[in-house]
N, C-alpha and C positions, 0 to 999 in steps of 0.2 A: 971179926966180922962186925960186933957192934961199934967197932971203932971208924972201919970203914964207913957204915950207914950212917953216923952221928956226921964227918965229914962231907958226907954227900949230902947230908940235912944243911948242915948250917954253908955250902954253896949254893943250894937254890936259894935259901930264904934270902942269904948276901942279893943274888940276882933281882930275888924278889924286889928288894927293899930299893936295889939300884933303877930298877922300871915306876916305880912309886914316888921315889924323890924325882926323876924326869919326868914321870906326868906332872907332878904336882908343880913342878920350877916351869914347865909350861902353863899349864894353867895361870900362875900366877904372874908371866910375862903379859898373858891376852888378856890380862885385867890393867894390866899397865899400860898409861898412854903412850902409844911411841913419839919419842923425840926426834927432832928432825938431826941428820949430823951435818956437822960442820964442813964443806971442805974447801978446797984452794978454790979459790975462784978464777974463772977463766976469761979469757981474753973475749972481750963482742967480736962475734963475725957478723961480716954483712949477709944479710938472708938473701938468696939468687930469689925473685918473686919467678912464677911458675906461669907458663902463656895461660889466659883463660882457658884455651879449647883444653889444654893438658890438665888444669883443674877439673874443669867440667868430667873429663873421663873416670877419676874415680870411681871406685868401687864401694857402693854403698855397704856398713858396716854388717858384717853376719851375725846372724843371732848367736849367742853361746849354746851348749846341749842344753843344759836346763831349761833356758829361755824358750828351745824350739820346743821341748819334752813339756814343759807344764801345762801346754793345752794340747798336745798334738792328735790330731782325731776328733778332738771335739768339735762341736757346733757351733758353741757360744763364743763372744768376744774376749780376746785378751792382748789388752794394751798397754803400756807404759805411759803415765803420765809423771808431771811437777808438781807440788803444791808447795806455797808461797805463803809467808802471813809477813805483812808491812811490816816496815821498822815503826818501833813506839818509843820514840824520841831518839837521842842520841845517843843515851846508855844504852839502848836496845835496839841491835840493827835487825835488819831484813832477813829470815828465815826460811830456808828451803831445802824440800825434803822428796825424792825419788819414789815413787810407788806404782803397783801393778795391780791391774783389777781387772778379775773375771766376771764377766757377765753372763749367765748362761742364754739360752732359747726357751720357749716358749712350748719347747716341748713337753709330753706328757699333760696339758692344759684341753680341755673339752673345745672345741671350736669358737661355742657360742658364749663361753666364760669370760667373763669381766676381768682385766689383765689388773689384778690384786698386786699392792707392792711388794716384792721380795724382800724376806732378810737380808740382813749383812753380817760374815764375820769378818775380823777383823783379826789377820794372821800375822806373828810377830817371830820375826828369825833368830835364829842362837848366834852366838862368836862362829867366826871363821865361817857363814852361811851369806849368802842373799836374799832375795825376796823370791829371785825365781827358783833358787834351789830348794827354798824351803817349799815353795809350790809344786814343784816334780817330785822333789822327795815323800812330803807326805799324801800327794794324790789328792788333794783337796779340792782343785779345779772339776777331777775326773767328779766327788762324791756333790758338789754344787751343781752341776749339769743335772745329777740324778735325779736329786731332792727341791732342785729351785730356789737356790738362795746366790747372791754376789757375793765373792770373794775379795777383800782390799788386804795387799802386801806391802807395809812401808818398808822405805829399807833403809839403814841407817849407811851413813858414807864412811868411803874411808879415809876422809879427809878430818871428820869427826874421831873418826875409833879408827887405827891401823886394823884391826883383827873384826872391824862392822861391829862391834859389843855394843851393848842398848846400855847408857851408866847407869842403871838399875840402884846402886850406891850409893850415890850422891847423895845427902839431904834433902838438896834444892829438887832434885828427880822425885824423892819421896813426897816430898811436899806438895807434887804436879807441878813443879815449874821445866822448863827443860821441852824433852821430847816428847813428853807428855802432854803439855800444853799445846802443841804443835800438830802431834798423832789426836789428838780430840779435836782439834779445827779442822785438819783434815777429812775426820769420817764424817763431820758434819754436814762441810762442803758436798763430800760425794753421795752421801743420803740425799741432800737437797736436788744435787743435780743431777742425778740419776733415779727419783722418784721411788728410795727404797723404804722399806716400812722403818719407820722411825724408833718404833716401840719393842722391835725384835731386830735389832746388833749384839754382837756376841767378840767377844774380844781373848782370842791364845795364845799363847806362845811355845817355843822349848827352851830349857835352861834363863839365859839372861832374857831372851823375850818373854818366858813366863813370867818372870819376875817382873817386868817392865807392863805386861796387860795386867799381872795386878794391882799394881799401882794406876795403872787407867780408868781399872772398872772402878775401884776404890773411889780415887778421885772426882771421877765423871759417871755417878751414879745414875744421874739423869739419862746418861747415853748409852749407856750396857746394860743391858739387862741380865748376862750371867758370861761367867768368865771361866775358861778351859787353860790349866795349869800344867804343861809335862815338865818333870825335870828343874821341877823349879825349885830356887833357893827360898829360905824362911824371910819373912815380912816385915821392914821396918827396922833392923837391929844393926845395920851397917850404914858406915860413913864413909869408908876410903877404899880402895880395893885391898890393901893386908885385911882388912877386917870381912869384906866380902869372901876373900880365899878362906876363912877363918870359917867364917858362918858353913859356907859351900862343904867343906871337912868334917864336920865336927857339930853343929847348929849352931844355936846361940846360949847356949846357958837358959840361964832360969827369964833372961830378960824378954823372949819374945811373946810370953804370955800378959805381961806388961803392956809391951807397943802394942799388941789388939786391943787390950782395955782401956789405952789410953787414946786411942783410933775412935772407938766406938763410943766414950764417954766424951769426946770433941764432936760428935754428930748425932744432935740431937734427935733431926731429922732423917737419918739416915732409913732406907726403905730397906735394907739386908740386898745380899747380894749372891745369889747362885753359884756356886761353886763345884768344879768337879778338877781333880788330881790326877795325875798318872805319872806313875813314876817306878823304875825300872830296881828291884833289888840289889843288883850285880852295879849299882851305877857307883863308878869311885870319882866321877867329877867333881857331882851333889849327891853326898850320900843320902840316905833313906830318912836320915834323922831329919834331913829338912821337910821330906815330905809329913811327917808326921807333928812335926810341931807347926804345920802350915794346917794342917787339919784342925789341929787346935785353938790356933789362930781363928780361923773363919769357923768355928763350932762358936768361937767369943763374938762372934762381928755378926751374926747370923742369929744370935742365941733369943730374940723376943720373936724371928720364925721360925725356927724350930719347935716342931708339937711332937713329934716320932721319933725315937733313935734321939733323945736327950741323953747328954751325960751323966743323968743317973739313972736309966738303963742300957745306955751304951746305942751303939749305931746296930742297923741291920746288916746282916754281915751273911755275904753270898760268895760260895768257893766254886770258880771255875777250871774244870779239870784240861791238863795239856791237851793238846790233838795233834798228832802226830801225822807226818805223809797228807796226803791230797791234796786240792787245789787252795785250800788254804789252815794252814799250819798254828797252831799260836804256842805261847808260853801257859801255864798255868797262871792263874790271876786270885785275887781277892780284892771284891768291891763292895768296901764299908759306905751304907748309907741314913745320912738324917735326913729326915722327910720334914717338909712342911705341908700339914695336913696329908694328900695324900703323892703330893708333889715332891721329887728328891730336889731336897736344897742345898747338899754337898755331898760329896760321893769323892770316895779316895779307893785308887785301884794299885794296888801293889802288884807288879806285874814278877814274875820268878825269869831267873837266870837274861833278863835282860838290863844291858849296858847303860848308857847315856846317848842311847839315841830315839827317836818318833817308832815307836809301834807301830809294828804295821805296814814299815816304809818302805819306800824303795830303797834297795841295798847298793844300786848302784851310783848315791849319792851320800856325803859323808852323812856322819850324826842320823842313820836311815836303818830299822831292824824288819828284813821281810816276816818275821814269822807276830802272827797277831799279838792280845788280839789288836784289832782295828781304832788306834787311838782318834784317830780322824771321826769315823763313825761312832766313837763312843761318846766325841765332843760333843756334835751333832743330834743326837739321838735326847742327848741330856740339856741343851739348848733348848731342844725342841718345846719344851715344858713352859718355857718361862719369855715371859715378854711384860716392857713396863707400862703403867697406867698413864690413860688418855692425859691426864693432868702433867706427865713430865712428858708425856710426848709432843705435847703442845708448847712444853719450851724447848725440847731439843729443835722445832721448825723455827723459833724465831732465834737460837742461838745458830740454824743454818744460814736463815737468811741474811744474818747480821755478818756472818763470814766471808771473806772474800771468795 
């Protein structure tokens, strides 16, 4: 009998280990750029050109589900635009970047009330997602409507990334050159040209987009005022994607304690920067371990605002119990929080028995968990605290107006 059961033990674990190494050999495909392949080339045909009238008949393009799902029922506007930033010389050509933004209504506003600028957040997609998917999925359109703030979706192409991945990796990314230099002209542009309050932008992501809005808020402190992280990898310790798959596994070793202190001692000036985590137990993409040494990280980069919940008497630590059946469901959670004064200025929620997908989400879009709790509203909620000083708001306007 014991022979049997030792048997049946070591072919599940075989199994096990056989779904582990194919997540993992995927995972570390979608961190790979893809190559274009080679093949025969083919003979020119002459192109038959098509009567005018037979052009003109076309059928203009349908929206995808996501696309029609991430506002559908609402009020407010939701459009696709381009955003461009000129070539700067010849070593650096012309850049252009795909994005979606929701505008809500003017609902829930008193009649005779002065039309205040709205917030911005600034939502950033994982691998193998879009802009609209990441919009349908985690309901963020629907919770902007509620509350009154514009929603902006960059989406990275897939002419850039086969698999849409943000290079979160990169040096030159780390450094804010890249997408980042690009997604920061962009929000500026659309602050300016849509009249949004300058001083309350909020900048998230999941997975490679969390990664990617850290590196935004970081870099462009003048223009975020606090940044919402799901899923995200540890800060600053990778250069290539082996090394990314590495960190995403495993963390980084002793070194990421390092890259904050070496972050925060190159900014002198630095105003601290709001912070709030989410990140799923059960997650085998980016395990746990990242979230926890990201917490430490911005415990380092936060540490002259932090008054409450210092590292030597630890964070405030609130245990929220499962809810099982009715209209809405969640996991059990734990949200460690350091206060500034009596403002949370980082907050990490360990969420039980959930994957590598958005809290909260719609299940019927990938990387999406219906059961809470509500990562979307927790972003939001925790946003709501923090907004930057008239003094860098006053350059975020002239670094818009300087924008194309």
């Amino acid at each position: 009998m014991s022979k049997s059961l030792s048997s049946l033990w070591l072919k599940s674990m075989r199994r096990v280990g056989k779904v582990q190494q194919a997540e993992g050999l995927r995972l570390l495909k979608s961190l790979m750029p893809k190559a274009a392949t080679a093949g025969t080339p083919r003979k020119p045909r002459l192109k038959r050109v098509k009567p005018v009238a037979a052009q003109s008949t076309r059928k203009p393009r349908q929206p995808t589900a996501a696309q029609a799902r991430a506002a559908a029922g609402l009020p407010g506007t939701w459009r696709k635009a381009w955003f461009s930033l000129p070539a700067d010389g010849p070593l650096l050509p012309a850049r252009r970047m795909m994005y979606w933004l929701y505008l809500p209504t003017s609902a829930g506003r008193a009649p005779d009330a002065p039309a205040a600028p709205r917030p911005l957040v600034v939502m950033l997609h994982g691998c193998r997602q879009t802009a609209a998917d990441f919009a349908a999925g985690t309901r963020m359109n629907e919770l902007a409507e509620r509350k009154g703030f514009a929603v902006l979706y960059p989406q990275q192409s897939a002419a850039a990334d086969a698999h849409r991945c943000w290079h979160w990796y990169r040096r030159a990314t780390q450094q804010g050159e890249g997408d980042v230099e690009l997604i920061a002209a962009m929000v500026a542009q659309v602050q300016n040209k849509h009249g949004l309050d300058a001083s309350r932008t909020y900048v998230a992501g999941l997975s490679a987009g969390a990664a990617l809005a850290a590196i935004v808020a970081l870099r462009h402190p003048q223009l975020i005022a606090a940044v919402g992280m799901h899923s995200a990898p540890v800060f600053g310790t990778t250069h290539s994607p082996f090394s990314a798959y590495r960190a995403m596994q495993h963390g980084s070793g002793s070194s990421y304690g390092e890259a904050a202190r070496s972050f925060a001692s190159a900014q002198t000036d630095f105003p601290g920067m709001p912070a709030i985590l989410i990140h799923g137990n059960h997650d085998s993409v980016v395990r746990r371990v990242n979230a926890d040494q990201l917490a430490e990280q911005f415990e380092i980069i936060n540490g002259s605002a932090i008054t409450q919940g210092s590292s030597s008497e630890g964070p405030v630590v609130r245990r929220h119990p499962e809810r099982r059946g009715g209209r809405r469901p969640r996991h059990a959670y734990q949200a460690a929080t350091w206060y500034a004064s009596r403002k949370p200025q980082l907050v990490k929620c360990d969420v039980d028995m959930l994957g590598h997908a958005w809290s909260g989400g719609d299940a019927s879009f990938e990387f999406n968990e219906p059961a809470g709790p509500d990562a979307s509203l927790l972003m939001w909620t925790f946003f709501s605290y923090h907004r930057r000083a008239a003094k860098i708001e006053d350059e975020t306007k002239d670094e818009a107006a300087g924008s194309p």
